[in-house]
C-alpha positions as CSV (number, residue, x, y, z in Angstrom):
1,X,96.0,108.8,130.2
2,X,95.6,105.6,128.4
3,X,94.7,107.2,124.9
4,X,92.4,104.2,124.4
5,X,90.4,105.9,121.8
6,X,93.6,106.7,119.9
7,X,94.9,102.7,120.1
8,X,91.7,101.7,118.4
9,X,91.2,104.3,115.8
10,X,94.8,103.6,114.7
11,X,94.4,99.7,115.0
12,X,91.0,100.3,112.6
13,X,93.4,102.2,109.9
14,X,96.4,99.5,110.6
15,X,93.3,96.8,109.9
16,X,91.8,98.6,106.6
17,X,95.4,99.0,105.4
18,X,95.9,95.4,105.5
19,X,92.7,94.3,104.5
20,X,93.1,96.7,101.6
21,X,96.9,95.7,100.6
22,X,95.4,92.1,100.4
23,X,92.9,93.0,97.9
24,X,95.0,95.1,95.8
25,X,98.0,92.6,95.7
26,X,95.2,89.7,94.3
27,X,93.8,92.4,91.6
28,X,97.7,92.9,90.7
29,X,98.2,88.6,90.7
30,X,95.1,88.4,88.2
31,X,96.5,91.4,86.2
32,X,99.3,89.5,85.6
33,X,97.8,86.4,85.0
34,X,96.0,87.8,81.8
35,X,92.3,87.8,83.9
36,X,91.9,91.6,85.0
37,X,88.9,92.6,86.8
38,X,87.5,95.8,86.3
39,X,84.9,95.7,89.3
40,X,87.6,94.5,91.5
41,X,89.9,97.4,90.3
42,X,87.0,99.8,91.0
43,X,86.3,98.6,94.2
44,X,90.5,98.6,95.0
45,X,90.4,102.3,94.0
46,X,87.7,103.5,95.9
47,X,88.7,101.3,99.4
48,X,92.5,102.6,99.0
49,X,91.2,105.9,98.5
50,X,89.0,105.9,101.3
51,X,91.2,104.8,103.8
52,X,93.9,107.4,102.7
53,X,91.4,110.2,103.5
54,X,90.8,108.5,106.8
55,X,94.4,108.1,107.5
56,X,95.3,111.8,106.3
57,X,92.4,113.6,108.5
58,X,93.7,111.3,111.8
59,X,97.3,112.2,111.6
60,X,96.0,115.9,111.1
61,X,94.0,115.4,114.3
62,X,96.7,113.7,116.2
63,X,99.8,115.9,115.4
64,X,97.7,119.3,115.4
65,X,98.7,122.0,113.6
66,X,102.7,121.2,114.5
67,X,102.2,119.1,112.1
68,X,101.0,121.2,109.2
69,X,103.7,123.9,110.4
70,X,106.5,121.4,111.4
71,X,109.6,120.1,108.7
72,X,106.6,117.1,107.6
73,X,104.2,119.6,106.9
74,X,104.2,120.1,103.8
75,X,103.8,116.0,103.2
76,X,101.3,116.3,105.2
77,X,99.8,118.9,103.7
78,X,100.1,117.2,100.3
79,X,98.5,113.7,101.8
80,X,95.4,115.9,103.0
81,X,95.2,117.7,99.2
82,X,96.0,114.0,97.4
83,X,93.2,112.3,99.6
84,X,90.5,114.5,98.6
85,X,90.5,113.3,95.1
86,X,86.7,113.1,93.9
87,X,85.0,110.0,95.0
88,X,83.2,107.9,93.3
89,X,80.2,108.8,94.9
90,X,79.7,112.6,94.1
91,X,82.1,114.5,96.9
92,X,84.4,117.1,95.1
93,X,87.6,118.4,96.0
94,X,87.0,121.9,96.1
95,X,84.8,121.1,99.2
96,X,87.4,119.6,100.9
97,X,90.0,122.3,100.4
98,X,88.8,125.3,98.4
99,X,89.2,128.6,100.9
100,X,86.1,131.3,99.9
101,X,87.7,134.4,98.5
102,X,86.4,137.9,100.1
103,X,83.4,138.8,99.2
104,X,82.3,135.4,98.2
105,X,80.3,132.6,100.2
106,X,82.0,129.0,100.8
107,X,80.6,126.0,99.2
């Protein structure tokens, strides 16, 4: 098996990260240099947060549930709850990991 599919998923996140770090490190620079930028920080936020979530879910789907159930589970478990903070665009985090109580329909 070559796990092709896995090399380029994990090269995208490697990529984002990166990309992402970049952006965040110039935001910090103009911080510092008295010239903040609140769209810039906006957009740092949401692209950090976004790519956490993506990275979270992967290592979920690539480890299994040894993962969740492993000595790193519970960081992993953490990761998964921390990256489904509310976006900016409407999603909430009681969709993401709210389980429906008995006698009550999910979300």
């Amino acid at each position: 098996m070559s796990f092709q599919n896995t090399r380029f998923t994990l090269s995208d996140l490697y990529s984002e990260s990166a990309v992402n770090r970049a952006f965040v490190d110039g935001c910090i620079q103009d911080a510092d240099a008295g010239k903040p930028d609140p769209k810039a920080s906006c957009i740092a936020k949401l692209r950090t947060t976004e790519i956490l979530r993506k990275a979270a879910a992967a290592g979920v789907q690539y480890h299994g549930a040894a993962v969740i159930t492993g000595p790193s589970g519970a960081t992993t478990t953490q990761d998964m709850l921390d990256s489904a903070t509310p976006s900016p665009f409407g999603a909430e985090p009681a969709k993401f990991c709210a389980t429906p109580s008995a006698g009550t329909s999910p979300v």
